[in-house]
RODO-2510 file (C-alpha; in nm, 4 decimals, decimal comma):
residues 220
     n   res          X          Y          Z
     1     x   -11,4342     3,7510    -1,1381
     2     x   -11,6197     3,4725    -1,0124
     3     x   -11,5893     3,3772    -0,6341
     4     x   -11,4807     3,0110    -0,5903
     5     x   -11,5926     2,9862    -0,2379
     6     x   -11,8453     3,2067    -0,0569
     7     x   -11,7685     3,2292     0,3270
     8     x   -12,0530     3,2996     0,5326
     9     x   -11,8923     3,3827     0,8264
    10     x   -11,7874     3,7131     0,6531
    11     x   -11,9623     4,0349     0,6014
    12     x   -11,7915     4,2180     0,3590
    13     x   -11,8510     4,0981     0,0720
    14     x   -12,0222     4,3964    -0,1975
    15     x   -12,3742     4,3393    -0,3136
    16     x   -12,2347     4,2439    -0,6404
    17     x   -11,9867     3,9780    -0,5507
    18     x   -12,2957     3,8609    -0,3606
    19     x   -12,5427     3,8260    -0,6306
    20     x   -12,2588     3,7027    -0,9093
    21     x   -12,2237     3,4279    -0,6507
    22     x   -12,5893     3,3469    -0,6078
    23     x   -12,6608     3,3663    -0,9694
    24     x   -12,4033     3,0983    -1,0318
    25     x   -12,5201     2,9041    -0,7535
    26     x   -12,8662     2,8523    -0,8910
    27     x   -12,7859     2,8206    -1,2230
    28     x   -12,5956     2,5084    -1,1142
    29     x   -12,8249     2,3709    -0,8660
    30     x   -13,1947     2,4300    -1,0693
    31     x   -13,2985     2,3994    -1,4050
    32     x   -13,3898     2,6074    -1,6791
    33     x   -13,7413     2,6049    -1,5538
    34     x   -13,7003     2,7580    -1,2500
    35     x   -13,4135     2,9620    -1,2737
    36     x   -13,6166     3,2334    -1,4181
    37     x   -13,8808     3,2087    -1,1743
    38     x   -13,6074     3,2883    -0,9080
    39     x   -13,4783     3,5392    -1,0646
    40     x   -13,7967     3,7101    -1,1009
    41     x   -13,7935     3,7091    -0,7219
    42     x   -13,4585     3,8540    -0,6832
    43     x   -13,5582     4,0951    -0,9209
    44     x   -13,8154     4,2379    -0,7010
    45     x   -13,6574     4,1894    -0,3842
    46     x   -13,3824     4,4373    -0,5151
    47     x   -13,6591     4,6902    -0,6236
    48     x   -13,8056     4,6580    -0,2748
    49     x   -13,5041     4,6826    -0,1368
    50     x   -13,3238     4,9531    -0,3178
    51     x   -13,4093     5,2523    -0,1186
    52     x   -13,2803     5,0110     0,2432
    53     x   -12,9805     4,9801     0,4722
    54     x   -12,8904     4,7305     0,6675
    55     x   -12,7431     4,8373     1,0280
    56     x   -12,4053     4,7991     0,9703
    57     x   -12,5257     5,0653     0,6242
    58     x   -12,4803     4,8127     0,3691
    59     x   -12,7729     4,8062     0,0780
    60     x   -13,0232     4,5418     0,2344
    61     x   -13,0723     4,3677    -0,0331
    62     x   -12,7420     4,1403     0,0082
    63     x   -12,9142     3,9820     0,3344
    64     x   -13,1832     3,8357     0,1426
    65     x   -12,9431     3,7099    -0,1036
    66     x   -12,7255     3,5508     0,1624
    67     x   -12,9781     3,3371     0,3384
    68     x   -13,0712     3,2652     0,0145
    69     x   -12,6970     3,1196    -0,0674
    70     x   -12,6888     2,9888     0,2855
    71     x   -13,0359     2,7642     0,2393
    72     x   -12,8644     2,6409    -0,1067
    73     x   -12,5315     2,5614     0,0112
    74     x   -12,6940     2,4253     0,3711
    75     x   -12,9838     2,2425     0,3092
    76     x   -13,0249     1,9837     0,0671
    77     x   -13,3950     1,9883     0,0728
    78     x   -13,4299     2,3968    -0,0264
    79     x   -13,6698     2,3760    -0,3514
    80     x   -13,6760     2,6382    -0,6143
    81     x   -13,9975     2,7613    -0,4496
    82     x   -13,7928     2,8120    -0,0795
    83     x   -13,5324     2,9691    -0,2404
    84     x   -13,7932     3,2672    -0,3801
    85     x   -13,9274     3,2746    -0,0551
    86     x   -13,5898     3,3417     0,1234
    87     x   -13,5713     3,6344    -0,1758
    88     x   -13,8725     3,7496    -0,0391
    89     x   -13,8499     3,7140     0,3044
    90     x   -13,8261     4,0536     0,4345
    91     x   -14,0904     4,2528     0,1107
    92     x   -14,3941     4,2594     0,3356
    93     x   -14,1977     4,3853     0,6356
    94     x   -14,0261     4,6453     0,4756
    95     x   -14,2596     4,7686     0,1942
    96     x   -14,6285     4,8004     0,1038
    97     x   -14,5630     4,5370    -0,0975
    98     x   -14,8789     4,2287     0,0105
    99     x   -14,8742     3,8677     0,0856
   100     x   -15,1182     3,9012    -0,2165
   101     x   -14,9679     4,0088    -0,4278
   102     x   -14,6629     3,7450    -0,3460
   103     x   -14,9073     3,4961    -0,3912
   104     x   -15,0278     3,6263    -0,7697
   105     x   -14,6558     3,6175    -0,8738
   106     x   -14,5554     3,3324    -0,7252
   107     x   -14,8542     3,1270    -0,5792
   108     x   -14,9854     3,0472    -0,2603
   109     x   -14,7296     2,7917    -0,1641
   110     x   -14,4804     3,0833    -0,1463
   111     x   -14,6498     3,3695     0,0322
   112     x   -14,7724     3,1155     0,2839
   113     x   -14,4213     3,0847     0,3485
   114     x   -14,2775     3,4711     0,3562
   115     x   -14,6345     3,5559     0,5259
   116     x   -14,4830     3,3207     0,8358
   117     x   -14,2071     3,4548     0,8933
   118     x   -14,2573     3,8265     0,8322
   119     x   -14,2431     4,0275     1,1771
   120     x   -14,6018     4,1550     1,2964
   121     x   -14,5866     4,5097     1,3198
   122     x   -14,7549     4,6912     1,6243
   123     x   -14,7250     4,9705     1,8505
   124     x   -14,7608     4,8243     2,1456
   125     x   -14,5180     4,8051     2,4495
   126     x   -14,1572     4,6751     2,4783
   127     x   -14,2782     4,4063     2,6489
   128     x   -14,5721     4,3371     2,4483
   129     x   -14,3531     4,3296     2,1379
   130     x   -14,1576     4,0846     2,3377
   131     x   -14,4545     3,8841     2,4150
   132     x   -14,5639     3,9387     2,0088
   133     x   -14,2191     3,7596     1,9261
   134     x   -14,1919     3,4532     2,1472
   135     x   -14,5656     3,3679     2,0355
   136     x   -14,4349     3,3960     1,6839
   137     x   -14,0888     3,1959     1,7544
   138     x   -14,3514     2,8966     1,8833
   139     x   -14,5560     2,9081     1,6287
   140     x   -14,2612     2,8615     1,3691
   141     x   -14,1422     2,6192     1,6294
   142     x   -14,4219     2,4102     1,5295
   143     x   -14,4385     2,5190     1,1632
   144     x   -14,2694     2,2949     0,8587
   145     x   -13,9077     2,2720     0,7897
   146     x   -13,9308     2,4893     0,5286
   147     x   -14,0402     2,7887     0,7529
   148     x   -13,7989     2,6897     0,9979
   149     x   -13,4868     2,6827     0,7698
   150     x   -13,5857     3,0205     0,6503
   151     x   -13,6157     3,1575     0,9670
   152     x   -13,2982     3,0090     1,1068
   153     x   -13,0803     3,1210     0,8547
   154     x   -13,2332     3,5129     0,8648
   155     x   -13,1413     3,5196     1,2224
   156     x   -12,7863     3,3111     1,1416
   157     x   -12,6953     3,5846     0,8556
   158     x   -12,8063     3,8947     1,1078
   159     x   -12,5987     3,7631     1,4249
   160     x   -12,2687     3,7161     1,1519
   161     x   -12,3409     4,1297     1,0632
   162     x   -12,3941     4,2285     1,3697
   163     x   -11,9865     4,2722     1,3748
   164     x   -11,9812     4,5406     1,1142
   165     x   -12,2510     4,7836     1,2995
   166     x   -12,0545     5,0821     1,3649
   167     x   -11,9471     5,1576     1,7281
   168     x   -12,1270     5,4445     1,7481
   169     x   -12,4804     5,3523     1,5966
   170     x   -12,7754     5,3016     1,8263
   171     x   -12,7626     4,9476     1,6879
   172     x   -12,4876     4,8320     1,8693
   173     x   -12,6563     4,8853     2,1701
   174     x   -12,9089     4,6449     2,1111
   175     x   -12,7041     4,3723     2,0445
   176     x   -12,7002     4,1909     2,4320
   177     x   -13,1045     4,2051     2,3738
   178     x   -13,0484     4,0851     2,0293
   179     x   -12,8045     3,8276     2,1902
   180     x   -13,0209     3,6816     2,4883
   181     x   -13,3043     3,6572     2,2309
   182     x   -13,0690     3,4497     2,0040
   183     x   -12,9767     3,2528     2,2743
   184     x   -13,3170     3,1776     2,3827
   185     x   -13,5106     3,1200     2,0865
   186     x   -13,2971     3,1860     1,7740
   187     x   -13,0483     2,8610     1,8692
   188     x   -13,3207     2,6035     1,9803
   189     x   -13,5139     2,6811     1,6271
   190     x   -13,1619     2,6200     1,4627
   191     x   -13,0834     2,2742     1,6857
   192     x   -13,4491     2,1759     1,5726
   193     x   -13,3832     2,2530     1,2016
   194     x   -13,0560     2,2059     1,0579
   195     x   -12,7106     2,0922     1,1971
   196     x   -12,4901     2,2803     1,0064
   197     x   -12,6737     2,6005     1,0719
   198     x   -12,6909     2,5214     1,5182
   199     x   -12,2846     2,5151     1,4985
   200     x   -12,2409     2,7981     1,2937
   201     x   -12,4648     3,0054     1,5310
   202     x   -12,2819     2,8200     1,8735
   203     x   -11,9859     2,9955     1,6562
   204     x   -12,1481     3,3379     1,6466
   205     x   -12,3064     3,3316     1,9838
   206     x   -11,9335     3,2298     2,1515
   207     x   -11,8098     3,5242     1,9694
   208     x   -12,0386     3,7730     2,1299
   209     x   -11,9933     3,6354     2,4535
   210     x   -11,6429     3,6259     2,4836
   211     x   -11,6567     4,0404     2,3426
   212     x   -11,8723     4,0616     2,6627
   213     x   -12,2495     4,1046     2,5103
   214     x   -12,3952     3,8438     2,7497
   215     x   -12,3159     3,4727     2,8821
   216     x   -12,2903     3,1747     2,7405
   217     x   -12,6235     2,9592     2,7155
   218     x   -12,6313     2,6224     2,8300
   219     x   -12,6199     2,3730     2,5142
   220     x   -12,6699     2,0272     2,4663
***
């Protein structure tokens, strides 16, 4: 059965209703071209993905997929080449898998793209990590609005699951850190990017607050 209408604000949709959607998405918005590039990368984000859970313990792969169906539906300027870089977004992080070897699959244009957003891994200090992530949220800051839009709607789709973390995973202690963080640098990138995207994550943030995670951030 075919989903008429994919809400974003929910979580609990199953990695297949996820990708039937996305598959139909992209078959309607690109053409016969590039569809199979894009499925190529969804192809390998799944194999990357496969042995992954998310923190609420749902297969990791759907997150990719939904900012994927969140950069379709949201933004009207998402190319066929952004769209295998939201696929991708999270391969480098989370496997051995190189911004290489991104870029012999699917060219330079694209790992430029996942290579800017992927975390930096270290082992330095809590507040050196800190440090490590504000100097990365300015530099995307400054960055296209492709980067941007990518990076907006990974930390959009994470605040919507952080609802379904169960109440007693470590996880869910994180979430005023996660929260202030949002707040600070997660809903400036979104005013700076994309409207629909800055009220959906006002939306999320209000949520939080009012469950008592942290306080409400001056908007404009």
């Amino acid at each position: 059965m075919i989903i008429q209408k994919y809400d974003f604000s929910r979580y609990d949709y199953t990695v297949q209703e996820t990708e039937q959607y996305l598959c139909e998405v992209v078959k309607s918005k690109y053409g016969a071209m590039k569809t199979p590039h894009i499925f190529e990368a969804l192809a390998l984000a799944k194999r990357v993905h496969a042995p992954h859970l998310r923190d609420n313990n749902a297969p990791f792969i759907i997150h990719p997929m939904r900012v994927a169906l969140m950069l379709a539906k949201l933004d009207n300027k998402t190319t066929s080449k952004v769209l295998v870089a939201s696929l991708l977004h999270d391969t480098i992080e989370k496997s051995c898998l190189t911004d290489r070897e991104i870029e012999q699959s699917f060219g330079s244009y694209v790992a430029k793209l996942v290579q800017s957003v992927t975390r930096r891994q270290n082992t330095s200090s809590l507040e050196e990590k800190r440090e490590a992530k504000r100097q990365q949220w300015q530099e995307i800051m400054r960055s296209s609005h492709e980067v941007r839009i990518i990076k907006t709607l990974e930390d959009l789709d994470n605040m919507i699951c952080w609802k379904a973390i169960p109440e007693g995973s470590p996880a869910r202690r994180k979430i005023p850190r996660w929260l202030k963080e949002a707040q600070e640098m997660s809903l400036p990138l979104a005013h700076a990017t994309n409207e629909q995207a800055y009220y959906f994550m006002q939306r999320e943030i209000a949520y939080y607050v009012k469950q008592g995670y942290g306080d409400q951030p001056i908007t404009k």
